[in-house]
C-alpha positions as CSV (number, residue, x, y, z in Angstrom):
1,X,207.5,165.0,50.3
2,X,207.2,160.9,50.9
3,X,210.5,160.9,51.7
4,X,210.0,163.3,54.9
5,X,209.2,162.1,58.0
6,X,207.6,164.5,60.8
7,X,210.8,165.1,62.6
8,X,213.0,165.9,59.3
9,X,210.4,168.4,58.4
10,X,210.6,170.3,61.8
11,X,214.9,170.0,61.3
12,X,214.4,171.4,57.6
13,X,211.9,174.4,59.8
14,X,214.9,174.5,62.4
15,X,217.2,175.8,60.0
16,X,214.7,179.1,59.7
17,X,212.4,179.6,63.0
18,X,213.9,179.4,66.0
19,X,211.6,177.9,69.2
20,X,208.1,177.0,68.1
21,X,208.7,173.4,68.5
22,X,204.4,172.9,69.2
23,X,203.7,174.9,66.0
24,X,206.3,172.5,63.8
25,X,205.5,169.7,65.3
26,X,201.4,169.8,64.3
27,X,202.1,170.9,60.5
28,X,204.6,168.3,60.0
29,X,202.2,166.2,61.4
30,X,200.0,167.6,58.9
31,X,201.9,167.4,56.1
32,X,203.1,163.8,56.2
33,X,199.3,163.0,56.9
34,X,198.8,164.5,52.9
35,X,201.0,161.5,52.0
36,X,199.6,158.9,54.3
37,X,196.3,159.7,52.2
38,X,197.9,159.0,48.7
39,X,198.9,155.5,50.2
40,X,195.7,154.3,51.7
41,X,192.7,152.7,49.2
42,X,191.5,154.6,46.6
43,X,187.7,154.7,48.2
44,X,189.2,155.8,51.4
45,X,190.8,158.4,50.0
46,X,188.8,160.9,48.9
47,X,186.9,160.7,52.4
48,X,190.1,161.6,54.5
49,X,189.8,165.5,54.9
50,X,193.1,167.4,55.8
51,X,193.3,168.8,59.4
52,X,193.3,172.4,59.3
53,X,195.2,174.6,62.1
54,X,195.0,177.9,63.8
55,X,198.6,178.9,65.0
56,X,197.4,181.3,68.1
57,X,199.9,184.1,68.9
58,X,201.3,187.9,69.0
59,X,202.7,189.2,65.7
60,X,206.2,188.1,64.7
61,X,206.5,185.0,66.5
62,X,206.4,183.3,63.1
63,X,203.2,181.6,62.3
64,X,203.6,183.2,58.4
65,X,207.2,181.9,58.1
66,X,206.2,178.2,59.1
67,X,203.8,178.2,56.6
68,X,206.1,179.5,53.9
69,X,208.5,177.6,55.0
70,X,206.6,174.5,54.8
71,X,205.2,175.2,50.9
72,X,208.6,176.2,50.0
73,X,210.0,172.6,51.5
74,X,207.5,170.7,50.3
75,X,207.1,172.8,46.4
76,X,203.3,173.3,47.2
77,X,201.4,175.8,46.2
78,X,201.2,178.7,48.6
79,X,199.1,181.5,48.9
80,X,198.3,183.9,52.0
81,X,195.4,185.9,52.4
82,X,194.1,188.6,55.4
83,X,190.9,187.4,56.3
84,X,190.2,190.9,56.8
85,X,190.3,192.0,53.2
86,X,186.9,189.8,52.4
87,X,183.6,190.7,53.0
88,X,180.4,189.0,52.8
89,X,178.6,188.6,49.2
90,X,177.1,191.6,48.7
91,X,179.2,194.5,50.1
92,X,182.0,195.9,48.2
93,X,185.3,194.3,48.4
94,X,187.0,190.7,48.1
95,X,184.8,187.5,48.1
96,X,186.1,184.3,49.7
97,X,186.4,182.1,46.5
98,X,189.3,184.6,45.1
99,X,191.7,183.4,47.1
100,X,191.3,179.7,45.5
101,X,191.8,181.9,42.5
102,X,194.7,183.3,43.3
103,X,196.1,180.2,44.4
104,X,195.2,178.2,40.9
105,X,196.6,181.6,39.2
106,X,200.1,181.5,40.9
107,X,200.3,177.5,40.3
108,X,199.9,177.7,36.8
109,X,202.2,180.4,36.3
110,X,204.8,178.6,38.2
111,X,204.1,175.1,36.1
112,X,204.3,177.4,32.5
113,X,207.6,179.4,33.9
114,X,209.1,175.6,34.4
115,X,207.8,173.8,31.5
116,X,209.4,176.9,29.5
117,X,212.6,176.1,31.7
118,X,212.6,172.7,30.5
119,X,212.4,173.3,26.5
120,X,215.0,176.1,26.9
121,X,217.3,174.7,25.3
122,X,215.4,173.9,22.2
123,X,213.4,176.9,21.9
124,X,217.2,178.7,21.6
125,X,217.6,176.1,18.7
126,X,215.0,176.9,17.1
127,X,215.0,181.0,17.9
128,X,218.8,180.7,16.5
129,X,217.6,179.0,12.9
130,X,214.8,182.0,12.3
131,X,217.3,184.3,12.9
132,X,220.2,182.9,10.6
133,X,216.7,183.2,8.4
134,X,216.3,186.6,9.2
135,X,220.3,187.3,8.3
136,X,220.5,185.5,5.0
137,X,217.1,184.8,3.8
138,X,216.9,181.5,1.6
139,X,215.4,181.7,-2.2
140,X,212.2,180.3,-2.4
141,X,211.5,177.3,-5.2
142,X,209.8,180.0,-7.3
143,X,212.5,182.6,-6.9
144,X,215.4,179.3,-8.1
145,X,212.7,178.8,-11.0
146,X,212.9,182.2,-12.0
147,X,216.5,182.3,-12.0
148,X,216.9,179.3,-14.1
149,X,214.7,180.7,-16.5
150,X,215.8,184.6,-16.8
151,X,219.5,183.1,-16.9
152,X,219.1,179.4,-18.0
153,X,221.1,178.2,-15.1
154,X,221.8,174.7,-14.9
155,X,220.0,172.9,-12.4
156,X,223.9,171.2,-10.8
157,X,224.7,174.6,-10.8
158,X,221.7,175.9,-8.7
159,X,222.6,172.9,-6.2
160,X,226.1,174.1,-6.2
161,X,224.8,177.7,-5.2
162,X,222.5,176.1,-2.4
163,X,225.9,174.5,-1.2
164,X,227.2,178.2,-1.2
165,X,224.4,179.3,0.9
166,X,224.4,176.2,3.4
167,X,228.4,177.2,3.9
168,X,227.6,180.7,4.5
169,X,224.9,180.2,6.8
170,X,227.2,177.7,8.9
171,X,230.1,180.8,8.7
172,X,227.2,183.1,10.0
173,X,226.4,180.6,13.1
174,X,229.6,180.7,14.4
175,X,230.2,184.1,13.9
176,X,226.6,185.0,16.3
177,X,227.7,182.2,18.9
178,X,231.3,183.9,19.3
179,X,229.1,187.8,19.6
180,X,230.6,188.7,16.6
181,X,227.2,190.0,15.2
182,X,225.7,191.2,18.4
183,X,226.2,195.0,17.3
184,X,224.1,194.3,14.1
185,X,220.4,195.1,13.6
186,X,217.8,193.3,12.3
187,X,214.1,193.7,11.6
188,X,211.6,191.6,13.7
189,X,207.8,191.6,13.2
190,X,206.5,191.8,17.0
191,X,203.3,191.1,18.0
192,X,201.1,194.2,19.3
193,X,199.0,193.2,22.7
194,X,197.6,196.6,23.1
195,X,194.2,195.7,24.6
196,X,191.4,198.2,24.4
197,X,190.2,200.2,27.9
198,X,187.0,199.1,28.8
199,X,185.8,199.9,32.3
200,X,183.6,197.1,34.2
201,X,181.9,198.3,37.3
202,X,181.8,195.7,39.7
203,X,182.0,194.9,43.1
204,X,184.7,192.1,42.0
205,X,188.0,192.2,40.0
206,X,188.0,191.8,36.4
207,X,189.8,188.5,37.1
208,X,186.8,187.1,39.2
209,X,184.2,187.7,37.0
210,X,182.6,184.6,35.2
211,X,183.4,185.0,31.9
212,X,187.1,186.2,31.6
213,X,186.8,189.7,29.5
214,X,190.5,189.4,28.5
215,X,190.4,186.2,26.7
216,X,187.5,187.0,25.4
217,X,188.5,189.6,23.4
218,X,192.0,188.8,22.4
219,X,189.9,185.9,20.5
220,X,188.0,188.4,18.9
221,X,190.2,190.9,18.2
222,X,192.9,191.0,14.8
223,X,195.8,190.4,15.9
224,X,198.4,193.0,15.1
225,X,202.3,193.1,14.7
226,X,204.3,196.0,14.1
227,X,208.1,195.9,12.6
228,X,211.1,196.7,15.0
229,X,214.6,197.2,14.5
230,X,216.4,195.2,17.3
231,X,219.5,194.3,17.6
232,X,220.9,190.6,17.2
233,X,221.0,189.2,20.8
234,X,217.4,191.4,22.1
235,X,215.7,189.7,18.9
236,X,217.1,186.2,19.5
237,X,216.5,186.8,23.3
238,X,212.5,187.6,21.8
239,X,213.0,184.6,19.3
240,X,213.1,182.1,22.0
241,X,210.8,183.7,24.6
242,X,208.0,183.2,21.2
243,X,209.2,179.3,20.4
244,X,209.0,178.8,24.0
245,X,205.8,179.7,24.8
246,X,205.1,178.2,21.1
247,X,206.9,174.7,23.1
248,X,204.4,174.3,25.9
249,X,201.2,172.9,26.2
250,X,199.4,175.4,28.1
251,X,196.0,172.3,28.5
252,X,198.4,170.5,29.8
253,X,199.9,173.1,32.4
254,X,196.5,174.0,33.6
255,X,195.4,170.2,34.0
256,X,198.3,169.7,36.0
257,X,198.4,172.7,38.4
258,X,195.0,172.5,39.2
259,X,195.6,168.9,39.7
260,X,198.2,170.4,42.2
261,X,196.6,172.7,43.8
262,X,193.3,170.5,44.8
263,X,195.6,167.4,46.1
264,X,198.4,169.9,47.9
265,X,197.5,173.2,47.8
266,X,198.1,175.1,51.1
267,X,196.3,178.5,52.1
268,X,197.5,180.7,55.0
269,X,194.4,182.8,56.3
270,X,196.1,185.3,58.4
271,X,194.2,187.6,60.9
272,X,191.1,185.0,61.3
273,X,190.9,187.0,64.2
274,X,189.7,190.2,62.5
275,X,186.9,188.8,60.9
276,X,185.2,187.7,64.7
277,X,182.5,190.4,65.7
278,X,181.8,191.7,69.3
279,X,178.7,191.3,70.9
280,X,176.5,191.2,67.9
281,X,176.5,192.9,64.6
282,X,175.8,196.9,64.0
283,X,178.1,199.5,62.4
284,X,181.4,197.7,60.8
285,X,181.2,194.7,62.2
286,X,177.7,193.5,60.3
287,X,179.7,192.1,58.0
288,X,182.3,190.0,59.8
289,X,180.0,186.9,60.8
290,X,179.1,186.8,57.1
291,X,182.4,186.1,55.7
292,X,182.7,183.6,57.9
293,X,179.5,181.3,56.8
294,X,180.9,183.0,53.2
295,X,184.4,181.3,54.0
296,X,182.7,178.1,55.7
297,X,181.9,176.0,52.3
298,X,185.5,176.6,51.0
299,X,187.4,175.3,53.9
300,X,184.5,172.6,54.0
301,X,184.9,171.6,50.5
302,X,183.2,172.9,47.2
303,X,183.9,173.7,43.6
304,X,184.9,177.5,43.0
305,X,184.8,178.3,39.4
306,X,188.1,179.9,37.6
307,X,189.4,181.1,34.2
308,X,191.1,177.8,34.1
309,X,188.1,175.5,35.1
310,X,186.4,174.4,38.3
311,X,188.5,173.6,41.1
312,X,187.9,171.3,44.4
313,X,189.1,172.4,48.0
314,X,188.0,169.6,49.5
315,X,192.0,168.6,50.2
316,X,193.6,172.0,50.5
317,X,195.2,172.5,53.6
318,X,194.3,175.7,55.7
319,X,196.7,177.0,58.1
320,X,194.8,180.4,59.9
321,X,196.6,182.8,62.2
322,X,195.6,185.6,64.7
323,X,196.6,187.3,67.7
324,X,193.4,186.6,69.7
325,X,194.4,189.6,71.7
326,X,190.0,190.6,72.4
327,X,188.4,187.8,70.8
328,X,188.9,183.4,71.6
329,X,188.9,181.3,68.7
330,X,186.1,179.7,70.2
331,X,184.3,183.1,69.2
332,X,184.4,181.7,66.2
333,X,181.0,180.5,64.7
334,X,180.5,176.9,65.4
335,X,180.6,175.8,62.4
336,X,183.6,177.3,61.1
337,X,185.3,176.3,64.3
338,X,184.6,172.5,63.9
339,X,186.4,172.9,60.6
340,X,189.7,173.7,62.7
341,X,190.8,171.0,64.7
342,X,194.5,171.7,65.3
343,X,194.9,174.8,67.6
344,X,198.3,175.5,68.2
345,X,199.4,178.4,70.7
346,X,203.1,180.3,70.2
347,X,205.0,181.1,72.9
348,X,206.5,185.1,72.4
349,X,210.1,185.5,71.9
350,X,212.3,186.8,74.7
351,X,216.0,188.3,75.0
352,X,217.2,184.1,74.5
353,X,215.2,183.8,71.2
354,X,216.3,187.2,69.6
355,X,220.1,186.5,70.2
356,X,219.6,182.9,68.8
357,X,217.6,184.7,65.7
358,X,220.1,187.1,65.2
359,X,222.8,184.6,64.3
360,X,221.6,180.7,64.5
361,X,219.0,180.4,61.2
362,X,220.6,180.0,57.4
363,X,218.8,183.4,56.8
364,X,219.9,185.0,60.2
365,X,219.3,188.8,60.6
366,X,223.6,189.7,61.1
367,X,225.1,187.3,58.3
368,X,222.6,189.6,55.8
369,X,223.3,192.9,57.0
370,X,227.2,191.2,56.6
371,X,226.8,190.1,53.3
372,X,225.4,193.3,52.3
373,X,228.0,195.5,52.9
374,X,230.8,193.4,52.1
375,X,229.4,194.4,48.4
376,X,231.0,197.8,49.1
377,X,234.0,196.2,50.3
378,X,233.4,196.6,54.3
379,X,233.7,193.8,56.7
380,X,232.1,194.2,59.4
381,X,232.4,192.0,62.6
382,X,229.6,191.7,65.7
383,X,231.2,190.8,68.9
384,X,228.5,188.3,71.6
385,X,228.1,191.0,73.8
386,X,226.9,193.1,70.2
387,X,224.6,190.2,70.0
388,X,223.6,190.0,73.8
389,X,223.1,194.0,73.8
390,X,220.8,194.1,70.7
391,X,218.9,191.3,71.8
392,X,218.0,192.8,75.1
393,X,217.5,196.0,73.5
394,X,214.8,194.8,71.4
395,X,213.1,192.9,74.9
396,X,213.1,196.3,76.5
397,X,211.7,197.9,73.4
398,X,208.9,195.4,72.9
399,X,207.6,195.8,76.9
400,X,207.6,199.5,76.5
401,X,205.9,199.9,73.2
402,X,204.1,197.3,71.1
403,X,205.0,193.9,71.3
404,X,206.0,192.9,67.6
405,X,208.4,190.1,67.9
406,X,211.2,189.3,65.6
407,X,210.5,192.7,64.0
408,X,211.5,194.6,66.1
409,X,214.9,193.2,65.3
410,X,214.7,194.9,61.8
411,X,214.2,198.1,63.1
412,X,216.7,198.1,65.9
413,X,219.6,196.9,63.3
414,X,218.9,199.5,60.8
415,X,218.6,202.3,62.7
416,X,222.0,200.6,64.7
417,X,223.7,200.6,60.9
418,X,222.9,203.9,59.8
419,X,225.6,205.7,59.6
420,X,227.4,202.3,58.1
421,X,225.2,202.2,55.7
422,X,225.3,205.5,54.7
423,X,229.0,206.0,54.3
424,X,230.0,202.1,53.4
425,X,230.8,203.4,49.9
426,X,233.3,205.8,50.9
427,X,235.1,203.1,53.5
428,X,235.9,200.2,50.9
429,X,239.1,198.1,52.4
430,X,237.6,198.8,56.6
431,X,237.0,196.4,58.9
432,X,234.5,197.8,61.8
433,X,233.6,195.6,64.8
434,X,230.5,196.5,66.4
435,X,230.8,195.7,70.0
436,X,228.6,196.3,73.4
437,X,229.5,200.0,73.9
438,X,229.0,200.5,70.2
439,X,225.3,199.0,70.4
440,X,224.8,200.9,73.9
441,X,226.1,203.9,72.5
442,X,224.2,204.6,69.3
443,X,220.7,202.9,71.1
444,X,220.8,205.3,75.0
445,X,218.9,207.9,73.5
446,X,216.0,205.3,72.4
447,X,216.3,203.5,75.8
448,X,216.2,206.5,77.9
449,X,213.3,208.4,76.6
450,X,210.2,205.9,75.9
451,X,208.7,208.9,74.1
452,X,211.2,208.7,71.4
453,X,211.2,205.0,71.2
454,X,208.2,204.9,70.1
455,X,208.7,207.3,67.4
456,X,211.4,205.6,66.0
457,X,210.8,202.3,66.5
């Protein structure tokens, strides 16, 4: 991240949104103003609070993608959340701290999945020596003792016999690293996780309760195994899954994700909107004000309590999102609204931006449905005025119906592939070019009859 200025983080975002230059420009802005605090005084720092943003605009204009984009750029740790799926403390549902939760939950699964990455290699090592155990299992000191004794065998020759062994178990490496024993069996004591059912009624999820049920009771538990009969590459594939998780230092995991998560954490709060109450509360809407003063100390800055430990969110970015169709952000409560400096409004997409989308990002819309079926062996080829056609198909589609954006897109180009899709097995070795009369051709009946657009589309 310190080596990305503002503008090379809204080229990196170029690659994947088109338009939306205001919206890229403030969370770059944003972003690089995370580094700019690592740099200044240590006093300083912790008093510099990140600048939190509402991207203000129709659905599929890509507020989401910027901010996945931006996490994904930067290896933050991401997490998005519908405002609407909280409610305040005491109604049933979601409270506000789970989402900080969540967040710590997915970083420190991340952190274990790479620290297991990095000791790979020697957990194979190691998973590949208790398995050459498991094929030819050495004598024990007592068992040589015994030997000597029953047959009064000389100690040189015992030695010469573990020389025997150590050649044998060398022959038996080579032979599982060339698959030459991969159709053998073996038997493998596996550990049994069965937990017991037990049924907590709560308002909350067993995972956001204060004491954590689940550890609780694996520690109290016996811990059972159970003999299997595996084959030789499923039990060394098991082997090393064990040594790995045997390899990392799960304290020092969780130290470091939370660590992560309080200094760069970033939280997308999509439809803000939802949670704004008209004209006073009665009916369904009681609750909405209340989950904003519930979310107002976590965007402020507090300690939310986890499995893993307290963590801070005094420094976690928070990037909200809503239409704002009824309601104005400044129908916010004050409070809340203060908390949300940045207020960036996205323009809709038109007939320009959907032929751009459809072929200018890394991830564009045609080279997947492309890629896809040359799998089955059919190239397919889309001709501009293809482009141009599906493009203004998908304008005319959004100003008769709902106005979804980009998505609209998706739905257009599979109901446009159909039949391709359907039959691609059967036309392995063909090369079809969709052109304009095949786009208007297979879309007139949607076009002419709004009735029917809006049914399938």
């Amino acid at each position: 991240m310190s080596e990305l200025k503002p503008s090379e983080i809204v080229k990196e975002l170029d690659k994947y949104i088109i338009g939306q230059h205001k919206a890229k420009r403030s969370v770059s802005i944003a972003l690089r103003n995370r580094w700019r605090r690592q740099q200044v005084p240590e006093d300083l720092r912790d008093e510099i609070a990140p600048k939190n943003i509402i991207l203000i605009g129709p659905t599929g204009v890509g507020k989401t993608e910027i901010a996945r984009r931006l996490s994904r750029l930067t290896d933050s740790p991401f997490t998005k959340v519908e405002a609407s799926k909280f409610t305040e403390i005491g109604y049933v549902g979601r409270d506000v701290e789970s989402m900080v939760r969540d967040l710590l939950e997915l970083t420190v699964n991340r952190r274990k999945s790479e620290e297991q990455e990095s000791v790979k290699e020697k957990a194979q090592q190691i998973a590949e020596e208790r398995m050459l155990d498991l094929l030819l299992p050495k004598p024990s000191v007592r068992q040589k003792e015994e030997i000597k004794i029953a047959k009064e065998t000389p100690i040189d020759l015992i030695a010469h016999n573990d020389a025997e062994l150590s050649s044998t178990r060398e022959k038996l490496r080579r032979m599982l690293r060339e698959g030459k024993l991969d159709n053998r069996y073996v038997d493998l004591d596996v550990s049994d996780r069965a937990m017991p059912v037990i049924e907590i009624f709560s308002s909350m999820g067993m995972e956001e309760m204060g004491i954590n049920f689940k550890d609780m009771l694996t520690g109290i538990m016996p811990k059972t195994s159970k003999r299997r009969k595996v084959k030789v590459p499923e039990a060394l594939m098991m082997l090393a899954q064990e040594e790995a998780q045997n390899l990392v230092d799960m304290d020092k995991v969780v130290n470091r994700a939370i660590e992560k998560v309080e200094q760069t954490g970033i939280i997308f709060l999509d439809e803000i909107d939802k949670i704004v109450g008209k004209d006073g509360g009665h009916g369904p809407d009681v609750s909405r004000e209340g989950v904003q003063r519930d979310l107002l100390p976590i965007v402020e800055g507090c300690s939310v309590s986890t499995r893993h430990g307290p963590v801070k969110t005094d420094h976690i970015l928070f990037i909200a999102s809503g239409a704002f169709h009824t309601v104005k952000p400044s129908d916010l409560i004050p409070e809340l609204q203060g908390r949300f400096p940045i207020r960036v409004e996205l323009d809709s997409l038109g007939r320009k931006e959907f032929e751009r989308i459809l072929i200018e990002p890394k991830n564009a819309l045609l080279l997947q449905y492309i890629a896809l079926l040359k799998t089955e062996g059919v190239d397919v080829v889309f001709s501009d005025d293809a482009v141009s056609e599906i493009a203004m198909m998908a304008e005319e589609v959004n100003n008769m119906t709902e106005n979804i954006g980009a998505r609209r897109l998706h739905t257009l180009m599979e109901y446009l592939l159909e039949e391709i899709l359907f039959n691609a097995p059967d036309m392995k070795g063909q090369r079809i070019v969709i052109d304009g009369n095949y786009v208007k051709d297979k879309l007139k009946d949607i076009k002419g009859d709004e009735d029917f657009s809006r049914y399938i589309l």
